[in-house]
N, C-alpha and C positions, 0 to 999 in steps of 0.2 A: 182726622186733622193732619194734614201735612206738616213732615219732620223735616230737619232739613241741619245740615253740617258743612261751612264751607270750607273752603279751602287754605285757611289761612295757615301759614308756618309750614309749610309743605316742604321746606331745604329739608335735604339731607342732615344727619344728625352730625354732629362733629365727632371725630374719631375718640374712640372712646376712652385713650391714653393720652388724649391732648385738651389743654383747656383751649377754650373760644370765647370771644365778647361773650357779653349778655344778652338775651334775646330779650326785643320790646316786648310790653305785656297786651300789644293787640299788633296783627299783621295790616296795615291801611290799604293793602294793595290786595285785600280778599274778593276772591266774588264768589256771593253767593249762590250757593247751588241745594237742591233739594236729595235729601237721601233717605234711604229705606234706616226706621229704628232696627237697633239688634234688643233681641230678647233680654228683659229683665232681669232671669237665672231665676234660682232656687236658692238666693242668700241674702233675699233683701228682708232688710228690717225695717217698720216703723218709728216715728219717733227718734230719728237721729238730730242730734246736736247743733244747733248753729255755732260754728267754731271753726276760724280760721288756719287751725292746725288740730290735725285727726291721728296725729304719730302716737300719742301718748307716749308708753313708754319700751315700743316695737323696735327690734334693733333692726337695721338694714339700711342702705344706702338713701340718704337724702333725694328729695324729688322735690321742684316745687313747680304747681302746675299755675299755670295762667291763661285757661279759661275764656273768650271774649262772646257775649250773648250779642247776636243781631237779629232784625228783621232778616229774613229772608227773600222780600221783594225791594226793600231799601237800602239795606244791609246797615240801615238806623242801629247802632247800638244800645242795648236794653237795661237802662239802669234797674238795682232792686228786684231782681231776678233769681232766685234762690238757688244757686245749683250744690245740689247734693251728690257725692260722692261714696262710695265704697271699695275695697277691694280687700282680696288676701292678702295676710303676710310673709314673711321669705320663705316658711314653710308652708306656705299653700295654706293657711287654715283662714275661714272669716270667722270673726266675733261672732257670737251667740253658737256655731256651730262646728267649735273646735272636736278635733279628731275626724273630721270627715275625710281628712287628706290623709291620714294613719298617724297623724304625731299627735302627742300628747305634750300642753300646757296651757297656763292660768286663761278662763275666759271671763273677761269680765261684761261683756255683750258690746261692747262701744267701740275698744280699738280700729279703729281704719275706718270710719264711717264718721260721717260728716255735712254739712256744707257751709254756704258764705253766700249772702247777698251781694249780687256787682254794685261795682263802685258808681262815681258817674259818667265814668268810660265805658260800660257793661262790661266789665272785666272782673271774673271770679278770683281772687287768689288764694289759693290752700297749698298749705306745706301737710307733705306725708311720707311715705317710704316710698323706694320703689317695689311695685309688686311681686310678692313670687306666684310661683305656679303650682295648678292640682291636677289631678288626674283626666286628661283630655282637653283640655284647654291651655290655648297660650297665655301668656301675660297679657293681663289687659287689665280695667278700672271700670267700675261702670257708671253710667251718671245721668242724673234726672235735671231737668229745669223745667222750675216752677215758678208762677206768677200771682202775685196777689196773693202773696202767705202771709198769718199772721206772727208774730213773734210769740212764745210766750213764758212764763215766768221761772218754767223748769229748765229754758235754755236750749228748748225745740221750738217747732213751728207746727203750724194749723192752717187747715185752708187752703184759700189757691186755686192754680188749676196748673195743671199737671201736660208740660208742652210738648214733652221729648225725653225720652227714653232709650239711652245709648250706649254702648263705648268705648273706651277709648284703646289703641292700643300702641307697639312702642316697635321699632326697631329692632329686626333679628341681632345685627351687629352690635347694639347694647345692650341687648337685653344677651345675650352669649356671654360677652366680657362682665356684665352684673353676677352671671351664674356663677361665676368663679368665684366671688367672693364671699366671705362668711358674711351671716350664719344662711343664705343662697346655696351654698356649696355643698351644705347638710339635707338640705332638700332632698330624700331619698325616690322620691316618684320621680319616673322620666319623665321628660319637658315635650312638650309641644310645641314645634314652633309655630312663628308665622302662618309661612304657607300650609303647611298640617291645619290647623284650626278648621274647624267644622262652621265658623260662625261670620268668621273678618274675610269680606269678600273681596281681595285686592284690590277694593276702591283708591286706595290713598284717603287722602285729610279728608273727602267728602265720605269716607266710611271709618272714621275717627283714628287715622293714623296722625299720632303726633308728630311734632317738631321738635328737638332734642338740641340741647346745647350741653356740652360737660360745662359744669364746674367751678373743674381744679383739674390736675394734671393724672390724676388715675381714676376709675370706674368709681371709686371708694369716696372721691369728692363729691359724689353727686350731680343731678343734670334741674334741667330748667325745662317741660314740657309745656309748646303754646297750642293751642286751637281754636277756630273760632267756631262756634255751634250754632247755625241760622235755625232758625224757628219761625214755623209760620201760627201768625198771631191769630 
C-alpha cells in the first residue's frame, strides 16, 4: 500500500531565541506527494492511549504538534483518523524500556505515547515534549495513522487498518538550541544529528521534516510542529 507525506509547513523554523506568529494547524497550499515509510524501531508498544496530551509528567521543553491527515490523490482531508505517536524522553529513554540509553528512572510503560483522532479538518492535535536523543539516532517521533479503529473502554483502541508508518523529524538549529537546555543538557550520550542519521533521507516534509514555530522568546518556551501526512487509501 502506498505511503505518502506531503509537503506541508515546509518554512524554515523561526530562530530559535525569537518568538513568531502561530502556525495554522493545516498548510491549504500542500501538495501531495508520495514517500517511502521509515522503519517502526524496536520501541513500539501496543495498546497506547487515546489522549490528547502524552507529556504526563516528563520534564522538557513544550512541543505541540499539528498533524493534518489527507488523501494523497485529493489531498481530501481525513477526518477520524487515529494518529498515534511515540518518542523518547530528554534522556533518550522510551516508556516500557527505560535504561536502554544508560539512564536510570521511573517507567511507568505509557509516558510519550499516544494518539488523537482528527478533527473535521483531518487535523491531529497532541501536546508532548520535545524529543531527546539515544544512541545513533537523531531526534525524531514516530507515528502511525490509522483508520476505522475502535474506541474502547480502557482508553485505547482496536481495529482499523493501519495506513502509514513514519517519522517525524525536527530541525538541526532547534533541536542544537533545545540541547542546551535542561534536563536535554544531562543527556550524557552524544547526539546525532540531522544529516548523521542512518534513517531521515534529506527529503524535507515529504520524508517528515517538520515545520517549527517558537513559542515565546527562548528554546525554553516551546515550539509548534505542523505536517501534513498524505496517505494513500
Amino acid at each position: 500500500m502506498g505511503i505518502g507525506a506531503a509537503g506541508a509547513a515546509a518554512q524554515g523554523p523561526s530562530a530559535p531565541g525569537a518568538a513568531a506568529p502561530a502556525a495554522g494547524t493545516a498548510d491549504s497550499a500542500a501538495v501531495c506527494t508520495l514517500t517511502k515509510e521509515m522503519t517502526e524501531g524496536p520501541y513500539y508498544l501496543g495498546g497506547a492511549l487515546v489522549r490528547a496530551d502524552i507529556s504526563e509528567d516528563k520534564a522538557g521543553v513544550p512541543l505541540e504538534l499539528a498533524l493534518t491527515v489527507v488523501d494523497d490523490d485529493t489531498c481530501a482531508t481525513l477526518a477520524n483518523a487515529l494518529v498515534e505517536i511515540w518518542h523518547a524522553d530528554a534522556l533518550g529513554e522510551y516508556s516500557g524500556y527505560v535504561g536502554n540509553n544508560g539512564h536510570q528512572e521511573p517507567d511507568n510503560g505509557t509516558f510519550l505515547r499516544g494518539g488523537v483522532l482528527t478533527n473535521a479538518g483531518g487535523v491531529a492535535n497532541i501536546t508532548t515534549v520535545y524529543p531527546g536523543w539515544y544512541r545513533g539516532r537523531c531526534i525524531h517521533i514516530h507515528v502511525k495513522v490509522h483508520t476505522g479503529v475502535t474506541l474502547t473502554s480502557d482508553g485505547s483502541f482496536t481495529g482499523g487498518q493501519e495506513l502509514h508508518t513514519g517519522q517525524l523529524f525536527f530541525d538541526e538549529s532547534v533541536t542544537a538550541a533545545v540541547a542546551r537546555v535542561s534536563p536535554y543538557s544531562t543527556n550524557t550520550v552524544t547526539r546525532t544529528t540531522l544529516s548523521q542519521d542512518s534513517i531521515y533521507d534529506g527529503g524535507g516534509a515529504a520524508s517528515g521534516l517538520v515545520g517549527l514555530t517558537a513559542l515565546g522568546g527562548s528554546p525554553s518556551a516551546g515550539y509548534r510542529a505542523t505536517l501534513t501526512l498524505g496517505v494513500e487509501r
